[in-house]
PDB file with SEQRES, HELIX, SHEET and CRYST1 records, atoms N, CA, C and O in Angstrom:
SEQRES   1 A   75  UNK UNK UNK UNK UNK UNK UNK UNK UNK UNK UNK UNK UNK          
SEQRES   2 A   75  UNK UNK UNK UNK UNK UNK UNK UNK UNK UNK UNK UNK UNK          
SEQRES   3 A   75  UNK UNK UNK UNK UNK UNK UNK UNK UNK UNK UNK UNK UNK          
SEQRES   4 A   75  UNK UNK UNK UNK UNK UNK UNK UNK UNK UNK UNK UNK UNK          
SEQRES   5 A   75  UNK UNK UNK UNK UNK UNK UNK UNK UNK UNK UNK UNK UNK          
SEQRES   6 A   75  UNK UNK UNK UNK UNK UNK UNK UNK UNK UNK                      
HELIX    1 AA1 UNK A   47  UNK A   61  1                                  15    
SHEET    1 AA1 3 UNK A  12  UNK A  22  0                                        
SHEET    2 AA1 3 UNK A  25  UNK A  36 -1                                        
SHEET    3 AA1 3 UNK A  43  UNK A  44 -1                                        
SHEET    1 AA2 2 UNK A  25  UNK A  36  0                                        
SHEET    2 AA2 2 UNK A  67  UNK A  71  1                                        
CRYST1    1.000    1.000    1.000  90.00  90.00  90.00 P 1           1          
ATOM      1  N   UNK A   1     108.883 128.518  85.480  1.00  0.00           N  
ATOM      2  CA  UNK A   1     108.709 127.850  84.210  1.00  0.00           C  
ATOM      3  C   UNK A   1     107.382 128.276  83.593  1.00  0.00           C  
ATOM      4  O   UNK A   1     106.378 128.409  84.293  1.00  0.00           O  
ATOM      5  N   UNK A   2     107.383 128.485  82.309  1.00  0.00           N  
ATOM      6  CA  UNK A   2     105.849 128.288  81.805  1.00  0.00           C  
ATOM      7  C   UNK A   2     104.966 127.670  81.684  1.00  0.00           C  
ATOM      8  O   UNK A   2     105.174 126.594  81.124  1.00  0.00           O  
ATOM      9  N   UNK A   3     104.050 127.861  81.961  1.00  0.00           N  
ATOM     10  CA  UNK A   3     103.012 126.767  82.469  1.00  0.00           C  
ATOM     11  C   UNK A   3     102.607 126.059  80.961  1.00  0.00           C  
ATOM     12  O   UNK A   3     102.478 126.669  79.899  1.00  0.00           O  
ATOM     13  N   UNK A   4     102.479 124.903  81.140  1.00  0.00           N  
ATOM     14  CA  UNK A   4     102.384 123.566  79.606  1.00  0.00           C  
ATOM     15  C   UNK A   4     100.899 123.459  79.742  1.00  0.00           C  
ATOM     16  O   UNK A   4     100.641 123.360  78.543  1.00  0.00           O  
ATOM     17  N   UNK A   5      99.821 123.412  80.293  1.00  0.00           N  
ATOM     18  CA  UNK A   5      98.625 124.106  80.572  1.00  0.00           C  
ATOM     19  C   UNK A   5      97.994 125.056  79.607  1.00  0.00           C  
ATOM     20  O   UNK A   5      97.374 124.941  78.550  1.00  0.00           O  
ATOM     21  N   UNK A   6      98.323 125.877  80.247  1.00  0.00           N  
ATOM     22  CA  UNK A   6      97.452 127.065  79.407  1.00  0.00           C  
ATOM     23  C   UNK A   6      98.762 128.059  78.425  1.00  0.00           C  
ATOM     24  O   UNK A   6      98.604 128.793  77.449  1.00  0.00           O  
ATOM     25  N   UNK A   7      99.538 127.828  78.896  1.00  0.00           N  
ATOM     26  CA  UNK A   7     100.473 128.297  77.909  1.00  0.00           C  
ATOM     27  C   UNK A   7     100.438 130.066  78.103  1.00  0.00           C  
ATOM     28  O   UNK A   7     100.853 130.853  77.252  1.00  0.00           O  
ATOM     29  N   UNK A   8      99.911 130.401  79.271  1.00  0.00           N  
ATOM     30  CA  UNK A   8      99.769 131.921  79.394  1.00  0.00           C  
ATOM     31  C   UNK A   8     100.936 131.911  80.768  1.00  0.00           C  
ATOM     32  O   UNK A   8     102.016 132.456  80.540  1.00  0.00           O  
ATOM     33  N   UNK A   9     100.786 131.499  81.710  1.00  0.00           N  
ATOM     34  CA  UNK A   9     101.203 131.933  82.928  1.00  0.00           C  
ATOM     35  C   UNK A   9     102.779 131.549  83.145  1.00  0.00           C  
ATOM     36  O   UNK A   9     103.579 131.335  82.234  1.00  0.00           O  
ATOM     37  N   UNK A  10     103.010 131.516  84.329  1.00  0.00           N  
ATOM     38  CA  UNK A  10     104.205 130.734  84.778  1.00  0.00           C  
ATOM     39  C   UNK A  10     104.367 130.711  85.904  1.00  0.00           C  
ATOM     40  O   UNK A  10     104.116 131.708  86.582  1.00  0.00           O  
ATOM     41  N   UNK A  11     104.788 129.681  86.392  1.00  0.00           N  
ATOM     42  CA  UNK A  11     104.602 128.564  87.865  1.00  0.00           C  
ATOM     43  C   UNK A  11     105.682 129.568  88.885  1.00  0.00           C  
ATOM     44  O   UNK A  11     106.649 130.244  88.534  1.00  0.00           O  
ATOM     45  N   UNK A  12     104.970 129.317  90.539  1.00  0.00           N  
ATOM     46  CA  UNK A  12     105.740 129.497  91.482  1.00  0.00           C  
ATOM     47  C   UNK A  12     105.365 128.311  92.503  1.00  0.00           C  
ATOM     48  O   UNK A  12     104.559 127.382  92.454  1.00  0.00           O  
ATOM     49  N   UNK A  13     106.258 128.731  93.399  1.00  0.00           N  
ATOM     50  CA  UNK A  13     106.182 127.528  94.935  1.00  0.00           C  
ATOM     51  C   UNK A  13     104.396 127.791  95.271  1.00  0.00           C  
ATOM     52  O   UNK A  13     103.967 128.906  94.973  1.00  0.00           O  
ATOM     53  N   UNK A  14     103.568 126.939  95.778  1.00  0.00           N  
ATOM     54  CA  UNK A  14     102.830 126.655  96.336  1.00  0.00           C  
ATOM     55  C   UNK A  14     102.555 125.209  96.263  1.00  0.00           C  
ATOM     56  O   UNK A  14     103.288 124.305  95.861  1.00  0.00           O  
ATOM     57  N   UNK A  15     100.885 125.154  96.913  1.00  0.00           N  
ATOM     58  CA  UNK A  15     100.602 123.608  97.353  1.00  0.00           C  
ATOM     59  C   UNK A  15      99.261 123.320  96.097  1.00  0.00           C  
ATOM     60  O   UNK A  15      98.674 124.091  95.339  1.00  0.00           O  
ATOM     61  N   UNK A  16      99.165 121.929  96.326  1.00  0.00           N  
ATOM     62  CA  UNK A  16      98.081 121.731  95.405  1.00  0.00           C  
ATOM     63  C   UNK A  16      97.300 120.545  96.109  1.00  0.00           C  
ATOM     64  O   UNK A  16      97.840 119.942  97.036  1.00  0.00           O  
ATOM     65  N   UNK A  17      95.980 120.197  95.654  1.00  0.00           N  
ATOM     66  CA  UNK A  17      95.395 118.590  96.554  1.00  0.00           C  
ATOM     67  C   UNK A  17      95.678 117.893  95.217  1.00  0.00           C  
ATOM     68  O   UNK A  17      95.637 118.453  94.122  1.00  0.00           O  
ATOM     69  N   UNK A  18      96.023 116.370  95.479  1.00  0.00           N  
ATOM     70  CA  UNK A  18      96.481 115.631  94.533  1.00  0.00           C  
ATOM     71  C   UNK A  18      95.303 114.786  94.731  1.00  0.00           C  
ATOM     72  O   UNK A  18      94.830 114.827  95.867  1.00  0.00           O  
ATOM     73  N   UNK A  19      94.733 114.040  93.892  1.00  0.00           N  
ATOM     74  CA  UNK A  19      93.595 112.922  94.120  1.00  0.00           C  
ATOM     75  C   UNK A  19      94.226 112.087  92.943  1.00  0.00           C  
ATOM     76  O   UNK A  19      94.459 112.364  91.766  1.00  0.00           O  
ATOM     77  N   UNK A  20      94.482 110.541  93.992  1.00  0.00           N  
ATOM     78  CA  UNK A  20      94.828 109.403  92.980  1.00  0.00           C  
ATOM     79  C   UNK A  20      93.746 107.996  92.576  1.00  0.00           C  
ATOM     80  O   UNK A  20      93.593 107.637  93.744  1.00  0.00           O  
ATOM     81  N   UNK A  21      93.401 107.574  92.241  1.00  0.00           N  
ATOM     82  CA  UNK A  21      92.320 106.876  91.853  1.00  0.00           C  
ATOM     83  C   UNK A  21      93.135 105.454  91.554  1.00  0.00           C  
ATOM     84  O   UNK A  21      94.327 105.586  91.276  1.00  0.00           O  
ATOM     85  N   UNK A  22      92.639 104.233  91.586  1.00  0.00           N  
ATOM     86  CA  UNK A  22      92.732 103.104  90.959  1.00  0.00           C  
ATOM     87  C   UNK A  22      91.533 101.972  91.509  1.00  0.00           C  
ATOM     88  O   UNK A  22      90.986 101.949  92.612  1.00  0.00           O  
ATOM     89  N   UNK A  23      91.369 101.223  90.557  1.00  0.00           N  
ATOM     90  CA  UNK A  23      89.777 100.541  90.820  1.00  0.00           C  
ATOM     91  C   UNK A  23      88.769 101.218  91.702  1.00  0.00           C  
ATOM     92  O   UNK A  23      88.136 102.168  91.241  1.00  0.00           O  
ATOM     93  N   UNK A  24      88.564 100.806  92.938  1.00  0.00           N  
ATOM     94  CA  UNK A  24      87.416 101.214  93.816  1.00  0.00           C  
ATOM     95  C   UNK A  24      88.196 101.918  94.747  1.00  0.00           C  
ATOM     96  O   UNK A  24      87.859 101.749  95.919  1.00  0.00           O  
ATOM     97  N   UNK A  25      89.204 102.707  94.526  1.00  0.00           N  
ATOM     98  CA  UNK A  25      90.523 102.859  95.697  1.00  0.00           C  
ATOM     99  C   UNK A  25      90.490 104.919  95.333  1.00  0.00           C  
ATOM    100  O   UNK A  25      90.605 105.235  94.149  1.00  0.00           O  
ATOM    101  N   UNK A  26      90.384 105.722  96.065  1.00  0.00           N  
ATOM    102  CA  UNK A  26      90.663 106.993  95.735  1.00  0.00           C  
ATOM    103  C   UNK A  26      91.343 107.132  97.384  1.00  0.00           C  
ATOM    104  O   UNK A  26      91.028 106.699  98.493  1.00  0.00           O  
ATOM    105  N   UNK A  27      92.695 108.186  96.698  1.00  0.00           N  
ATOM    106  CA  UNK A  27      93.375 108.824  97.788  1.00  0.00           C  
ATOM    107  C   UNK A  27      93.382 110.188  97.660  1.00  0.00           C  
ATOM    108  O   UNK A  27      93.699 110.593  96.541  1.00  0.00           O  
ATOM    109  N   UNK A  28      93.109 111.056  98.536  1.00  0.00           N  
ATOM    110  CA  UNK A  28      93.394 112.280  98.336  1.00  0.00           C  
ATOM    111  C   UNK A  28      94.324 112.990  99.463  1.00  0.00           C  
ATOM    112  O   UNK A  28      94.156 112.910 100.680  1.00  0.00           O  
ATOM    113  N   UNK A  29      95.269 113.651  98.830  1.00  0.00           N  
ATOM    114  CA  UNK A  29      96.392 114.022  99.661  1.00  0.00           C  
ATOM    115  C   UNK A  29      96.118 115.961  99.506  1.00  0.00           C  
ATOM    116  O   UNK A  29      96.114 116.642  98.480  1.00  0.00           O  
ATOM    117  N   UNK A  30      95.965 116.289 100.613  1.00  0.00           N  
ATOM    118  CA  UNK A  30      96.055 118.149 100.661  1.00  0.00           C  
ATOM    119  C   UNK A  30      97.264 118.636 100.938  1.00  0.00           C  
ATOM    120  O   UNK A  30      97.994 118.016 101.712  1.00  0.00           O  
ATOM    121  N   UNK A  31      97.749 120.041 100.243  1.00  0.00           N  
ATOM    122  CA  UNK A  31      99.011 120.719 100.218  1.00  0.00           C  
ATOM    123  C   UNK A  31     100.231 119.813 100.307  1.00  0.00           C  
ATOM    124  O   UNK A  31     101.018 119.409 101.164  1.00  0.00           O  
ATOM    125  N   UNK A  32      99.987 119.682  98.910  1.00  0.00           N  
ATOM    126  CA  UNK A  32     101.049 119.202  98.427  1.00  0.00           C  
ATOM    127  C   UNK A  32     101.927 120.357  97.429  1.00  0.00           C  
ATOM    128  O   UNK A  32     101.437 121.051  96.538  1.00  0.00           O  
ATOM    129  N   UNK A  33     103.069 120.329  97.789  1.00  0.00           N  
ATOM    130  CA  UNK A  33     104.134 121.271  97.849  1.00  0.00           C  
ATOM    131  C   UNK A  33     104.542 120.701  96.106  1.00  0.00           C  
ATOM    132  O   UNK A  33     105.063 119.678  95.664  1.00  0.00           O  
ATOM    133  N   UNK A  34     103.959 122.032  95.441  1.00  0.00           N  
ATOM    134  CA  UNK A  34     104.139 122.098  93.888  1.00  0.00           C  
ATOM    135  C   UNK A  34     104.672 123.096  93.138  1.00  0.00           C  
ATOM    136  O   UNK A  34     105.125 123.974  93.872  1.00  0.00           O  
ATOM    137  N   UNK A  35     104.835 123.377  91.751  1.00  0.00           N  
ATOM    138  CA  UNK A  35     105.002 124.667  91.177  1.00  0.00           C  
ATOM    139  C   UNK A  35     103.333 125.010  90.617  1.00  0.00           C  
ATOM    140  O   UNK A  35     102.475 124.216  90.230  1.00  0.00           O  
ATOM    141  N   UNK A  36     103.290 126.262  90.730  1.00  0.00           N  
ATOM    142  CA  UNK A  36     101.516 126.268  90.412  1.00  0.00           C  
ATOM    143  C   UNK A  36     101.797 127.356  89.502  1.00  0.00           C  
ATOM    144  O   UNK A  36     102.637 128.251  89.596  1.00  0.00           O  
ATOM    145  N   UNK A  37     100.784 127.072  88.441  1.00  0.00           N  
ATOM    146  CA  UNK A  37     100.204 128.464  87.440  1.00  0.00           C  
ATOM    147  C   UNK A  37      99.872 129.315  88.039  1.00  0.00           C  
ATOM    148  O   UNK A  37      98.899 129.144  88.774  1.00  0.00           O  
ATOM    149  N   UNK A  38     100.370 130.296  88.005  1.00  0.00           N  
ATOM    150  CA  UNK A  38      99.580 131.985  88.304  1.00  0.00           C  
ATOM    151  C   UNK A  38      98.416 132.223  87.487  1.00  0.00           C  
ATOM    152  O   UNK A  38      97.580 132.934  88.044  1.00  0.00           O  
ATOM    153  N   UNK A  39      98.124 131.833  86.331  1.00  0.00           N  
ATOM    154  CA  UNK A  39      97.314 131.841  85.601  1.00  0.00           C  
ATOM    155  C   UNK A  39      95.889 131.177  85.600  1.00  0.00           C  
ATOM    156  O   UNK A  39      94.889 131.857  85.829  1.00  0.00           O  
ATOM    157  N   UNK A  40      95.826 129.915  85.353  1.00  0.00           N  
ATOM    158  CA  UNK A  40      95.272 128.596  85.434  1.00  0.00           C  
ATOM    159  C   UNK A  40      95.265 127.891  86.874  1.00  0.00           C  
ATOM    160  O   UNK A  40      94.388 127.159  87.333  1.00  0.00           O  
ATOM    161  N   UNK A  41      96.272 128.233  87.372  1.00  0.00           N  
ATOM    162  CA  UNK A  41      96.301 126.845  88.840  1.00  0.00           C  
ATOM    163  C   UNK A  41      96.828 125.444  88.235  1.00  0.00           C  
ATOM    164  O   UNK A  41      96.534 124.528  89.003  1.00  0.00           O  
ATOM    165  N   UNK A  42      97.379 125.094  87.317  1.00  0.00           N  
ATOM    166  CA  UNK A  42      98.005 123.808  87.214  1.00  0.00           C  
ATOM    167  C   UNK A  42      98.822 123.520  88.265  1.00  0.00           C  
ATOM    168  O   UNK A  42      99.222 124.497  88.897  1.00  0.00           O  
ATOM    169  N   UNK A  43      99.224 122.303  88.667  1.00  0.00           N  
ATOM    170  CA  UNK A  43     100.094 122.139  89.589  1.00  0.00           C  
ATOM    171  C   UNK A  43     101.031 121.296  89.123  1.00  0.00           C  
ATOM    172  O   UNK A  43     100.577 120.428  88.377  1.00  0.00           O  
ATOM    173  N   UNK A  44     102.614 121.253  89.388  1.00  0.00           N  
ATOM    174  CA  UNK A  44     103.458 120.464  88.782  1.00  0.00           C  
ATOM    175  C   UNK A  44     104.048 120.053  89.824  1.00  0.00           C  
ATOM    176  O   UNK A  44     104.378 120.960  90.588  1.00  0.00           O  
ATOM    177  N   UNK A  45     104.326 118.934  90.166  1.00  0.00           N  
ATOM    178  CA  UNK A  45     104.854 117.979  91.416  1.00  0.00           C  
ATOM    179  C   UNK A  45     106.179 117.415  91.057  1.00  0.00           C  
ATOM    180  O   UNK A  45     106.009 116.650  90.107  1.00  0.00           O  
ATOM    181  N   UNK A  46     107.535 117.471  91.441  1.00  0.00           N  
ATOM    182  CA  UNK A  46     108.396 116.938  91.325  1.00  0.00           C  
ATOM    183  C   UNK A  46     108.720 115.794  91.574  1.00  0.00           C  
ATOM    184  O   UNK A  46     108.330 115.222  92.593  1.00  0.00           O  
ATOM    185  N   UNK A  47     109.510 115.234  90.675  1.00  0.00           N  
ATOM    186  CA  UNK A  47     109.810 113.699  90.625  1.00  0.00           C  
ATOM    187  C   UNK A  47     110.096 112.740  92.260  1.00  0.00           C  
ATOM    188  O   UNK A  47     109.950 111.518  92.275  1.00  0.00           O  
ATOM    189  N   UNK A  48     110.537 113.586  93.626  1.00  0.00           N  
ATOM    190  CA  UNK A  48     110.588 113.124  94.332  1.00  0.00           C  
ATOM    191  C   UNK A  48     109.153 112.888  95.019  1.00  0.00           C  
ATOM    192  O   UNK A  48     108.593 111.802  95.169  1.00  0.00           O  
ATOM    193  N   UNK A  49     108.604 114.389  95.472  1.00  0.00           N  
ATOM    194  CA  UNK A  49     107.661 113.990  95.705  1.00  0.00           C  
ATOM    195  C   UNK A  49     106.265 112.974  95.188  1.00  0.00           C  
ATOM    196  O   UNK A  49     105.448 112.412  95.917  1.00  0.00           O  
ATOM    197  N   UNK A  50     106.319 112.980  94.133  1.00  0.00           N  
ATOM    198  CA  UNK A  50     105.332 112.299  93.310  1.00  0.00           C  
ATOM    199  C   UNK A  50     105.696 110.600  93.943  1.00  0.00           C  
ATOM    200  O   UNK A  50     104.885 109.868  94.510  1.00  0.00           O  
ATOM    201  N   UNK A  51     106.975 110.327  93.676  1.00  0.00           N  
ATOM    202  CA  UNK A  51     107.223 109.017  94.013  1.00  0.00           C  
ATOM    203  C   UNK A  51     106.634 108.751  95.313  1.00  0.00           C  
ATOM    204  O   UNK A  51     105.897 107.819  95.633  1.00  0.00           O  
ATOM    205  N   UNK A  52     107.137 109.856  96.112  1.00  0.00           N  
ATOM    206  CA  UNK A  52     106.184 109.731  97.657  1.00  0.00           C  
ATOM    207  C   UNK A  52     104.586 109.875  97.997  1.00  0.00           C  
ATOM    208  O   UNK A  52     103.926 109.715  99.024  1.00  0.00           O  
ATOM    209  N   UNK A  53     104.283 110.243  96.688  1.00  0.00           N  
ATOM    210  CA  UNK A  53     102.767 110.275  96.733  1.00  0.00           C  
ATOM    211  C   UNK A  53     102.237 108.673  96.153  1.00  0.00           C  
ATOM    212  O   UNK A  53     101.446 108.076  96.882  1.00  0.00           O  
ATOM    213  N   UNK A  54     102.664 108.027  94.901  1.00  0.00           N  
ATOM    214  CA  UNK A  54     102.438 106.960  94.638  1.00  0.00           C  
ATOM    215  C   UNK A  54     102.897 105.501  95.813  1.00  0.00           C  
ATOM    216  O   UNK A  54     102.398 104.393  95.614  1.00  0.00           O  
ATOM    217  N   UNK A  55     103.681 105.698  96.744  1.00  0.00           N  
ATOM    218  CA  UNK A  55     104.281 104.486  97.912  1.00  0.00           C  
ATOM    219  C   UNK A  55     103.065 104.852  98.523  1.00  0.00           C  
ATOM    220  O   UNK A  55     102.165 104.013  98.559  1.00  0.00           O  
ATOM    221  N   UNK A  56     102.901 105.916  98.985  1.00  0.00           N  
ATOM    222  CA  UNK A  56     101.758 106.263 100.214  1.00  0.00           C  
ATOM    223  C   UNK A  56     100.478 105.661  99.617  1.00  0.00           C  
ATOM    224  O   UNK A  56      99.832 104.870 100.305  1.00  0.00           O  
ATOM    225  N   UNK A  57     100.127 105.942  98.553  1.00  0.00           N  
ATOM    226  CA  UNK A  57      99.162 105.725  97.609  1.00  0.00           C  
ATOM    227  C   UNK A  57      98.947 104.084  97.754  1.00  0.00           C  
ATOM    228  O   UNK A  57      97.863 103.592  98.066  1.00  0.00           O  
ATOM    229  N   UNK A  58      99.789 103.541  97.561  1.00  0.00           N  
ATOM    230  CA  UNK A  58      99.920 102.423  97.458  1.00  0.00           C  
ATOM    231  C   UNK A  58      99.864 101.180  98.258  1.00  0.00           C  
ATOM    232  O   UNK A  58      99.349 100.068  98.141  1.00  0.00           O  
ATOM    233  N   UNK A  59     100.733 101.925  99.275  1.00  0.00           N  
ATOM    234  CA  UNK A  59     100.220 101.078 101.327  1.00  0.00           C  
ATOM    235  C   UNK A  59      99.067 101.053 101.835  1.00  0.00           C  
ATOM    236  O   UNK A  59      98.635 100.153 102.555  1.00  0.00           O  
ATOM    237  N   UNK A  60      98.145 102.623 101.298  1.00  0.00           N  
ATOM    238  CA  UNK A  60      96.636 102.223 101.726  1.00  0.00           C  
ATOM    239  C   UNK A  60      96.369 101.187 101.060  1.00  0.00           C  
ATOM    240  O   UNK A  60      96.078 100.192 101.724  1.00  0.00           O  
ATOM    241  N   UNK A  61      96.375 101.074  99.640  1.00  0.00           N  
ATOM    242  CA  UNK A  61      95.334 100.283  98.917  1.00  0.00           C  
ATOM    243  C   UNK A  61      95.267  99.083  99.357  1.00  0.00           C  
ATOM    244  O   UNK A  61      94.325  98.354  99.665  1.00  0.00           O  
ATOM    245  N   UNK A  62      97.032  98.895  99.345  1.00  0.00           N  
ATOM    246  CA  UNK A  62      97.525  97.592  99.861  1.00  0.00           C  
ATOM    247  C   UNK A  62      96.701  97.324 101.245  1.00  0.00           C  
ATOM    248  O   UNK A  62      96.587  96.156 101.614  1.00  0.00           O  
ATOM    249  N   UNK A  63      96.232  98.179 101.878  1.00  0.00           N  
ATOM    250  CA  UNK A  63      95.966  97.890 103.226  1.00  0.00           C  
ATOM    251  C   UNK A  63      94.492  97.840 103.553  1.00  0.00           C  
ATOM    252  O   UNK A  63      93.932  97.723 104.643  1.00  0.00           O  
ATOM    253  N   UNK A  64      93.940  97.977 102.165  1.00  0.00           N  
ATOM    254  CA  UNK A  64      92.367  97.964 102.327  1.00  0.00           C  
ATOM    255  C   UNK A  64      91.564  98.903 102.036  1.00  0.00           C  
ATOM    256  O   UNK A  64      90.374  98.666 101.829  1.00  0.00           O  
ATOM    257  N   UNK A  65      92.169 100.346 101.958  1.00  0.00           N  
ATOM    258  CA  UNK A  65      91.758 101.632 102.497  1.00  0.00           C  
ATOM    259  C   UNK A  65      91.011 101.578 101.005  1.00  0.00           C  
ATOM    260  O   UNK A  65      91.507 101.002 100.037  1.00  0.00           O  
ATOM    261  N   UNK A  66      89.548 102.380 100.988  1.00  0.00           N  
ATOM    262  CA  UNK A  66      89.059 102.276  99.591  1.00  0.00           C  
ATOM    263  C   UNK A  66      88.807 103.920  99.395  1.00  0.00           C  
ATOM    264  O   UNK A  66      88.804 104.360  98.245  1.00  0.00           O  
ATOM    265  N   UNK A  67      88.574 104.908 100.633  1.00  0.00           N  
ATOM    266  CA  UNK A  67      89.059 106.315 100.750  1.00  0.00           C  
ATOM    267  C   UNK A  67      89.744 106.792 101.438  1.00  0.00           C  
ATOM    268  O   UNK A  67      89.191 106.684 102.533  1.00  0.00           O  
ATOM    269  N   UNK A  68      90.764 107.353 101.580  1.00  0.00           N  
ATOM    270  CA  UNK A  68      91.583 108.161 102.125  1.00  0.00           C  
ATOM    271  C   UNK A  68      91.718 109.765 101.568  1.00  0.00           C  
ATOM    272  O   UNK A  68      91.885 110.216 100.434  1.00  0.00           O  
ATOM    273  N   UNK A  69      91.550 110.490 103.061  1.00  0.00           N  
ATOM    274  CA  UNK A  69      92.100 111.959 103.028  1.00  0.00           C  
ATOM    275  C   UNK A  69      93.309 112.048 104.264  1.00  0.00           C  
ATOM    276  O   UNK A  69      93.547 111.560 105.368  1.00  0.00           O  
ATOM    277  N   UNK A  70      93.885 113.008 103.295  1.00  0.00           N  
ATOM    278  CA  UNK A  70      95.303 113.373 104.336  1.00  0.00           C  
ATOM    279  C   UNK A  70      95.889 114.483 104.206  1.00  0.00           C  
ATOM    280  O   UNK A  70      95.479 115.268 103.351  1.00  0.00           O  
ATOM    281  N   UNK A  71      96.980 114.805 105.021  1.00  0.00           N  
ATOM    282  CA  UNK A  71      97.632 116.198 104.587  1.00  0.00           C  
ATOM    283  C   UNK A  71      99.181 115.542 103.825  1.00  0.00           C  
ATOM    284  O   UNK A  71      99.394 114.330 103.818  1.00  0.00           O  
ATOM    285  N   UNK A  72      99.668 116.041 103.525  1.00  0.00           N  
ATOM    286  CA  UNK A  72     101.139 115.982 102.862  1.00  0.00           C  
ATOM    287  C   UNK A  72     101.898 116.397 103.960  1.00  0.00           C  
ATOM    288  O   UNK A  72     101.870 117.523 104.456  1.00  0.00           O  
ATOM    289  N   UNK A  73     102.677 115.312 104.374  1.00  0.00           N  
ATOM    290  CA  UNK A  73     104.008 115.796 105.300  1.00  0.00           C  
ATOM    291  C   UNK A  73     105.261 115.464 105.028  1.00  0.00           C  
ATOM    292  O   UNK A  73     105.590 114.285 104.896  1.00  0.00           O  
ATOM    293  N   UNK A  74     106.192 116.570 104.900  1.00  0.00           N  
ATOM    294  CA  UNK A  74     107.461 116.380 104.339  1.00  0.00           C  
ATOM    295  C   UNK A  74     108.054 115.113 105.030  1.00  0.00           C  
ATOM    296  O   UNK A  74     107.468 114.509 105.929  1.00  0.00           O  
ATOM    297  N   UNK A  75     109.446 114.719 104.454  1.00  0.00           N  
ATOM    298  CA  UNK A  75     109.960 113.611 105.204  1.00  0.00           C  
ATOM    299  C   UNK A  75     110.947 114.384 106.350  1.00  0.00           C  
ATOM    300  O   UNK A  75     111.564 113.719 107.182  1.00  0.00           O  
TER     301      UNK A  75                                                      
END                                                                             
């Protein structure tokens, strides 16, 4: 696809680090399995995974966690 970004490149399979934020709460998740700019490096995350990034996201906070690092593991 063409990248919506920079409007030069266009995306293949690779990974990206996602960092999610809310109040005093940051998660950061590494290689996460995206379409990436050849160009720029944008990363585009599909609707499944994303959902699996926001639950995960969400059990820390729920659970106290005010930083988290992790890797991305498929289901």
């Amino acid at each position: 696809m063409k990248c919506v970004a920079c409007k030069e490149g266009t995306t293949q399979p690779g990974f990206i680090t996602v960092t999610l934020e809310r109040d005093m709460a940051t998660i950061v998740v590494k290689r996460v399995p995206a379409e990436v700019c050849t160009n720029c490096g944008e990363g585009y995350v599909d609707g499944v995974i994303s959902a699996r990034l926001l639950k995960t996201a969400e059990e820390a906070i729920n659970g106290g966690v005010q930083v988290d690092v992790r890797q991305y593991i498929a289901a």
